[in-house]
C-alpha positions as CSV (number, residue, x, y, z in Angstrom):
1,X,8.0,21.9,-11.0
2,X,8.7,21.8,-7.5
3,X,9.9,18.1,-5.6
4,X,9.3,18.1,-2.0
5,X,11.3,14.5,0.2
6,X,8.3,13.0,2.6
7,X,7.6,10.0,4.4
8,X,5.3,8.5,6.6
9,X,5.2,5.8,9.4
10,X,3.0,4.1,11.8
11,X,1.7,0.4,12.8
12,X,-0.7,-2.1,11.0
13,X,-4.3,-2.8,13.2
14,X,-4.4,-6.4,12.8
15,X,-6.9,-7.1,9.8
16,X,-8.2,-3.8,9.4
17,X,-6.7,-2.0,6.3
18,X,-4.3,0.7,7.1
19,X,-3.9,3.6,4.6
20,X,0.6,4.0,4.4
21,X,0.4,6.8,1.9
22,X,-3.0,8.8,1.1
23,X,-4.2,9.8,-2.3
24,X,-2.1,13.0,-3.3
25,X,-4.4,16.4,-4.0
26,X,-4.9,17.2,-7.9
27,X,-2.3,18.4,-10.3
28,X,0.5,16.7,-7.0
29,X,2.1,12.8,-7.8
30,X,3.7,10.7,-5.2
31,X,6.7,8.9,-6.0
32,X,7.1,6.2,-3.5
33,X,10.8,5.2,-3.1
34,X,10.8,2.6,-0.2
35,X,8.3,1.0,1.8
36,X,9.6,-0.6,4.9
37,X,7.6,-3.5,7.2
38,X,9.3,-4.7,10.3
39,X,7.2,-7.6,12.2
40,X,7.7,-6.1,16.3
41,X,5.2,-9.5,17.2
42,X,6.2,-12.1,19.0
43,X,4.4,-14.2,16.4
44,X,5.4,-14.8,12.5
45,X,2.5,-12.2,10.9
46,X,1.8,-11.9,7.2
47,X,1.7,-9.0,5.8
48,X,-0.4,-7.4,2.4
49,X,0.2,-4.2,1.0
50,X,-2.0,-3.0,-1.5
51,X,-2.0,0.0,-4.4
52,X,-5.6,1.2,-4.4
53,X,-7.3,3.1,-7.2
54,X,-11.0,4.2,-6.5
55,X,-12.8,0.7,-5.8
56,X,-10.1,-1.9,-7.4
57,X,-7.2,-2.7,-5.2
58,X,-3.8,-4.4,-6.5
59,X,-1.4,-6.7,-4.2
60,X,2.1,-5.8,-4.3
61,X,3.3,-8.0,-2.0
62,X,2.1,-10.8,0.4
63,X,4.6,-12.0,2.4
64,X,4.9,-13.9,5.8
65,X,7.4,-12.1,8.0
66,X,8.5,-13.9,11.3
67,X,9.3,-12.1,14.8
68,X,12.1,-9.4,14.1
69,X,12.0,-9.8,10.2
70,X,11.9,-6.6,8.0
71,X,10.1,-6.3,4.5
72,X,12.0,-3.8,2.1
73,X,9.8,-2.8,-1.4
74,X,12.0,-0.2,-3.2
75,X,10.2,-0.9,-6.3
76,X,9.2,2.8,-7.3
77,X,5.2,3.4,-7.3
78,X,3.9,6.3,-8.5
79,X,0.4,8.1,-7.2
80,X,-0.8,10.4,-9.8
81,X,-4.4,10.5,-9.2
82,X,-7.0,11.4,-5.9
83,X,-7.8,8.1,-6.1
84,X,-4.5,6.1,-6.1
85,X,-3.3,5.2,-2.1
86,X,-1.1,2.4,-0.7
87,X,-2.4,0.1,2.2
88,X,-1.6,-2.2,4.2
89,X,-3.8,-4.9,6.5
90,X,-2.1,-8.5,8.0
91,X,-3.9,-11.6,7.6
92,X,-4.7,-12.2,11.3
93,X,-4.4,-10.8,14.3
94,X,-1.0,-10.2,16.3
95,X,-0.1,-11.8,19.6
96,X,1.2,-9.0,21.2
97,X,2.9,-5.9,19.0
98,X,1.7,-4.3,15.9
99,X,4.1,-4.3,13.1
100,X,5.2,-0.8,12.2
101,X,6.0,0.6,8.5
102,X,8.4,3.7,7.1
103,X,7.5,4.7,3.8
104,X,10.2,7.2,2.2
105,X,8.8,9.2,-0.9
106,X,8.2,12.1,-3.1
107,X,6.1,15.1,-3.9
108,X,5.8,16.3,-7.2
109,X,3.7,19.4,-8.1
């Protein structure tokens, strides 16, 4: 069994659904470790991420986050199927800056 240290970053795009960590391939798990959400508006934003499976999607956390605050979720989630991804998508659009994630996790084959 092999365990590989990823991660993956990027900004939100206002209400459309951003994928944070993609389905892993067959027979590979994810283990996410931290996902990390700092608001880089001028504007308070809130922010939804989502654990996906195939067509039924799960909240993990909705939370309003104002100018400059950070979200921290270092609850462990686990991807073991090509279906299973985490998203995220804000509830409006921003005023001037997309907020930006870091998500730490990792590979198991």
């Amino acid at each position: 069994m092999a365990f590989v240290e990823k991660s993956s970053d990027g900004v939100f795009n206002d209400t459309t659904p951003v994928t944070l960590v993609s389905a892993p391939a067959s027979g590979v798990r994810y283990i996410i470790r931290t996902i990390t959400v700092y608001n880089a508006d001028t504007a308070q934003v809130t922010v939804t991420l989502n654990y996906v499976n195939g067509a039924n999607s799960r909240t993990i956390v909705k939370v309003p986050l104002d100018t400059g605050e950070t979200l921290l979720v270092d609850d462990h989630i686990v991807l073991d199927d090509t279906t299973k991804s985490i998203q995220g998508v804000l509830s409006g659009a921003v005023t001037a800056n997309q907020p930006n994630y870091v998500v730490t996790y990792g590979e198991v084959s």
